[in-house]
N, C-alpha and C positions, 0 to 999 in steps of 0.2 A: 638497423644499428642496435647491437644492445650495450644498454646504461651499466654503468659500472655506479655502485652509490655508496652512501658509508652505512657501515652496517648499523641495521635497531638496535644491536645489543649494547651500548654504549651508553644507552639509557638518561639520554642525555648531555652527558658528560661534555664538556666541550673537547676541541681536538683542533689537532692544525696538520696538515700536510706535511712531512717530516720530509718524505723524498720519494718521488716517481723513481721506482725500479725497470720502467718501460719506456720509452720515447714512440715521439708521433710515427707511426711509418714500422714501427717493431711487429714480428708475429710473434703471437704468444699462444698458450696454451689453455686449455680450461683446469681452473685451480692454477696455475702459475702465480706467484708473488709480483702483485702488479707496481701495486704506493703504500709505503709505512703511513700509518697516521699516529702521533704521538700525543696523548693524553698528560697531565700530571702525575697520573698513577700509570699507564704502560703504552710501551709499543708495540702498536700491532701490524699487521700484515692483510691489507685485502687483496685476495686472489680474484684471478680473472674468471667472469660467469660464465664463460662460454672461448673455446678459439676462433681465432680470426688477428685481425691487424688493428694492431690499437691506431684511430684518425682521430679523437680529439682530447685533449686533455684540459679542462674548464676548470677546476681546481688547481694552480700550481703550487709551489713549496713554499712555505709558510704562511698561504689563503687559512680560513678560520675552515672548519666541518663539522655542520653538525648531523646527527644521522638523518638519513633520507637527504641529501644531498647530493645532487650529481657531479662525480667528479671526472668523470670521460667516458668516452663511446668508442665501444670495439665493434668492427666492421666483419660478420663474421663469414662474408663471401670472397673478399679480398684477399690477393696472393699481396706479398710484401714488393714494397716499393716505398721508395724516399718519397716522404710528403709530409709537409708540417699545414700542421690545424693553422686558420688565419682566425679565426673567430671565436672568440669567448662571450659564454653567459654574464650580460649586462642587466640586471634586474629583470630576469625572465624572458629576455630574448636574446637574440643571436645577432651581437655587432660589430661587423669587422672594424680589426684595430688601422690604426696608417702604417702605411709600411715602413716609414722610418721611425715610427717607436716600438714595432713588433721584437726586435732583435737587439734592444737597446743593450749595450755595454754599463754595468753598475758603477767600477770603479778600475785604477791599475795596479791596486793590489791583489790580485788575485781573486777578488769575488767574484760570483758567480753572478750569468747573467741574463739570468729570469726572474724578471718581475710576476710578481701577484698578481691575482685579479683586480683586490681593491687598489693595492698600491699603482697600479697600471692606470686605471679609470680615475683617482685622485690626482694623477698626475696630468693625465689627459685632460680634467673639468678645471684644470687651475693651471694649466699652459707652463708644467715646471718642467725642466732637464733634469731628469736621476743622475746621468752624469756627472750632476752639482753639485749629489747630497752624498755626505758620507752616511753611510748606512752602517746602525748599531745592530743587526740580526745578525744569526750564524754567517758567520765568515764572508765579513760586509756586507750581506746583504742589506738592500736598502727595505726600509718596514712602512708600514701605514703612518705609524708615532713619527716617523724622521718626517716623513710627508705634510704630517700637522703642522708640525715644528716649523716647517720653511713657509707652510700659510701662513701658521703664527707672526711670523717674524715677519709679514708684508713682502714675501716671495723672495727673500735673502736667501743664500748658502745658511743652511744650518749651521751651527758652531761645530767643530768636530767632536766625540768624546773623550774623555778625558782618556786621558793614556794608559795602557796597562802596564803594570813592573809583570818581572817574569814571576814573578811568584803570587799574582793576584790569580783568580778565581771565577770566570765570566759565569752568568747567570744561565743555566739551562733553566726549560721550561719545569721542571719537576722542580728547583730549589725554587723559582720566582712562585710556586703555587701554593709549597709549603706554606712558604712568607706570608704570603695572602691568605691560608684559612689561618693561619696561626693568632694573626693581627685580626681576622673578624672574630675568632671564637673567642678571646679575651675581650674581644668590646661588647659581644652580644651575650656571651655567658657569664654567671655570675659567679665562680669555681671555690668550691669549699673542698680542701682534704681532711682525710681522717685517717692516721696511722696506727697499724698493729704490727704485732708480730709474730710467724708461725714457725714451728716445732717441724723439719721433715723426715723425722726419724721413720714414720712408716710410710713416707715416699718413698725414700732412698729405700728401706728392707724389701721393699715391693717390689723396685724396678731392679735392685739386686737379684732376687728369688726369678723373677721374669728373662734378666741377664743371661743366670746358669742354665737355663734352659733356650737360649737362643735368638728370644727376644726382645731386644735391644729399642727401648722407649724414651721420649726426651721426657725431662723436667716439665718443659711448655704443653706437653699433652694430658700429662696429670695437673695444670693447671687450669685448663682450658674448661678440662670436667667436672673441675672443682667449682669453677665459675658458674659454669650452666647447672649446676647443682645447688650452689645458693639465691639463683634467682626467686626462688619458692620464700624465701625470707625477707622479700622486699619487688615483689613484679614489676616497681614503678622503676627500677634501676632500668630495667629491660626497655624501659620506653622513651618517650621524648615530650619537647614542649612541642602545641600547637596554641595559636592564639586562643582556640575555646574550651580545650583540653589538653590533658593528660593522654599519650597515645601509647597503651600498651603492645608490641611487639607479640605478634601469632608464634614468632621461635624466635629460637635463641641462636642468634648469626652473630657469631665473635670474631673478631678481625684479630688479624695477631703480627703488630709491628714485625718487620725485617728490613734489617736494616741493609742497604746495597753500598756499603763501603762509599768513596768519593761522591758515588750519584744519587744518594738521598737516602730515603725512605719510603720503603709502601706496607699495604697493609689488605694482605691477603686476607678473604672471610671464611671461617668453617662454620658451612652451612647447616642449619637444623642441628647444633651441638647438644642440644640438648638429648633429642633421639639416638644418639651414637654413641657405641661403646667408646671403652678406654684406646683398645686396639684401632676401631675406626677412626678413632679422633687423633691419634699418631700417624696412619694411614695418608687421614689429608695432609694434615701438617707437612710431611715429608713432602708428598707432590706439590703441595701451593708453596712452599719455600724452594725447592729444586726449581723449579720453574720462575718463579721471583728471580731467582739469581741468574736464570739464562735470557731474563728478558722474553718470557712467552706465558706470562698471562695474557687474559683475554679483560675485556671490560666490567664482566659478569663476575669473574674472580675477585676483583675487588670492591664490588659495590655491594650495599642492600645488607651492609652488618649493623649489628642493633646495640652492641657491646665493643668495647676495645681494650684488649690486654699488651701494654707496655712490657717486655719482659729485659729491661733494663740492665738488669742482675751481670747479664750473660757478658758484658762489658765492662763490666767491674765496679760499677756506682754501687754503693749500699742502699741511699734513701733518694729517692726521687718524686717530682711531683705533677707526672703527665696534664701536657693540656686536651683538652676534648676538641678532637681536629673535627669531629665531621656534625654537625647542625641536628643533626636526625638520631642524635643519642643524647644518652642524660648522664653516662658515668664512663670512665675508664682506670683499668684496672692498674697497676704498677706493681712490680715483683724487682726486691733490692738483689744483693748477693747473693749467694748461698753462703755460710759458711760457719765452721768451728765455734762456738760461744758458751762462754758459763753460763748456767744456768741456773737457778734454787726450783729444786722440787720438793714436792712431799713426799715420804716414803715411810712408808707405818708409824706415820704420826710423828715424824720427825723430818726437821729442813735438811738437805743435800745440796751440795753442789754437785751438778753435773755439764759432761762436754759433750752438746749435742746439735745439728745442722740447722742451722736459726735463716730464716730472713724475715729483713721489712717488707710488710704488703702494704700500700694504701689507695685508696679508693678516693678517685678525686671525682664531685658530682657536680650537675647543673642546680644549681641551686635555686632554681626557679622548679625543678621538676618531684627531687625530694629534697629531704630535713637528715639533722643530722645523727634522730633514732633511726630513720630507716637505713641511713648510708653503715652504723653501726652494727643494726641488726645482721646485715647482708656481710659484712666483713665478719664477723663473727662464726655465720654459720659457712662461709667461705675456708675460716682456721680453723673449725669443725672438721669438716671436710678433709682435710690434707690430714689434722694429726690423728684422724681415726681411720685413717686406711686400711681397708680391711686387709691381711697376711694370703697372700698369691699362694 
């Protein structure tokens, strides 16, 4: 038999089984899309290592995954024929279930009616009916949480959940994760901003000059270089807390919010930004956003950034004050509007007003990692950066 398992790349990341693309008794193919598994940050697809006929599936849909994990066994001698697995991985071995809780019915509204591993064995070690419980998971399903719930309660019917109006909002697992880093990074970080504001007249001139000639650059890629270019005025930006130190970052891996309409936010990394041109670093951008939005990153694409760029603007807010989603950084960056603003210059020893493409940057840090001369420094040569662009 060969194992089907979740992939290493994932790098830990937790994951749940989204949905079997294949049933017990199916032929499939090698590389065939067998089971999504769904992260907070994406959906992925593991394909099949080998053909033959998928016999077990030991992971079902909405069981937890972490990599290395076995989630079924494709039989790769086997012609097709109708046949369901009877036995699931019970803490390292192989225990068939009873036949009348194998096939249980969740509910009669329409949910779906396979239980979990654990929710299966929690029900089975505590003598409870699914039947009984209304289930809060995707489209009724009954969850481990509803399971507690009726132990909680001394083996009662749960209560039901509270009702939906048609215009409420149920929780997928990307918005519940958000929640969750959002509420630890404001308790465990101690978040200080610092606002400026930059001049993009020789961005726009640049990416004009580049335009007439064919190639077409976003705002976010000349800001991206402009980031990895001021890290030299503050390296501790680039790092993170550790209980005995200060942990500076080998490269510079900037993430760059996108946002996915109704279904959240992720945040793609462009990797070693520092090493890459202007054109390279527009290059990825394009890929890891076109991809963002079809839903086909990988786990790799969005872990292991050292920096994060908010690019806020692109929505219409002026000033904003990003929080530090991810533990393993010390700052991230925010980028307001673009737009039209007076301005006073000097101009042969005398003040001007002038009308030229202004926005707010600020820099919000862990304030356990730097202070507020270096969050300064680093913003500084950041505005450096953008209004002395050199002429394309």
């Amino acid at each position: 038999m060969i194992e089907v398992r979740v992939p290493d790349e994932q790098e830990g990341t937790k994951a749940v089984v989204r949905s079997w693309l294949k049933q017990v008794g199916d032929t499939v193919a090698e590389n065939d899309p067998l089971v999504e598994l769904e992260t907070d940050k994406v959906t992925q697809e593991v394909p099949a290592p080998a053909a033959g006929v998928l016999r077990e599936i030991l992971l079902d849909t909405d069981a937890e995954a972490v990599p290395g994990d076995l989630l079924g066994k494709i039989d790769p001698d086997a012609s097709a024929r109708p046949e369901r697995s009877t036995k699931h991985e019970v803490e390292g071995r192989q225990t068939p279930l009873p036949e009348k809780r194998a096939s249980t019915s969740l509910s009669t509204n329409g949910a779906e009616n396979r239980l979990s591993p654990s929710v299966r064995r929690a029900c089975l070690q505590n003598d409870i009916d699914p039947t009984q419980i209304e289930g809060t998971g995707r489209n009724g399903r009954v969850t481990r949480e509803d399971v507690d719930r009726v132990v909680a309660s001394g083996g009662q019917k749960a209560p039901p959940p509270r009702a939906f109006s048609a215009q409420d909002i149920p929780h997928d697992r990307m918005r519940s994760k958000i929640a969750e880093n959002m509420a630890r990074a404001v308790a465990d970080q101690p978040h200080v901003t610092a606002v400026f504001e930059a001049d993009f007249s020789a961005i726009a001139a640049h990416k004009a000059a580049l335009a007439a000639k064919g190639r077409k650059l976003s705002y976010t890629a000349y800001i991206v270089k402009a980031a990895a270019g001021a890290m030299d005025a503050a390296p501790a930006i680039n790092g993170r807390w550790e209980s005995d130190r200060i942990a500076i970052s080998p490269t510079i891996d900037i993430g760059v919010g996108t946002a996915l309409g109704e279904k959240g936010l992720i945040v793609p990394v462009v990797k070693d930004a520092g090493s890459l041109s202007l054109e390279q670093v527009a290059d990825k951008l394009d890929d890891l956003t076109r991809r963002a939005r079809d839903g086909k990153l990988s786990g790799g694409d969005v872990s292991g950034g050292s920096f994060t760029i908010s690019n806020h603007g692109v929505s219409g807010s002026l000033l904003a004050a990003p929080i530090i989603l991810h533990q393993g950084q010390a700052a991230i960056l925010g980028v307001g509007k673009l737009e039209k603003r007076v301005v006073v210059r000097e101009i042969g020893g005398l003040d001007a007003m002038l009308i030229r493409p202004m926005a707010y940057v600020t820099l919000t840090i862990d304030h356990r990692v730097v202070d507020g001369h270096q969050t300064n420094a680093w913003l500084t040569r950041f505005v450096e950066l953008l209004e002395n662009w050199p002429a394309a």
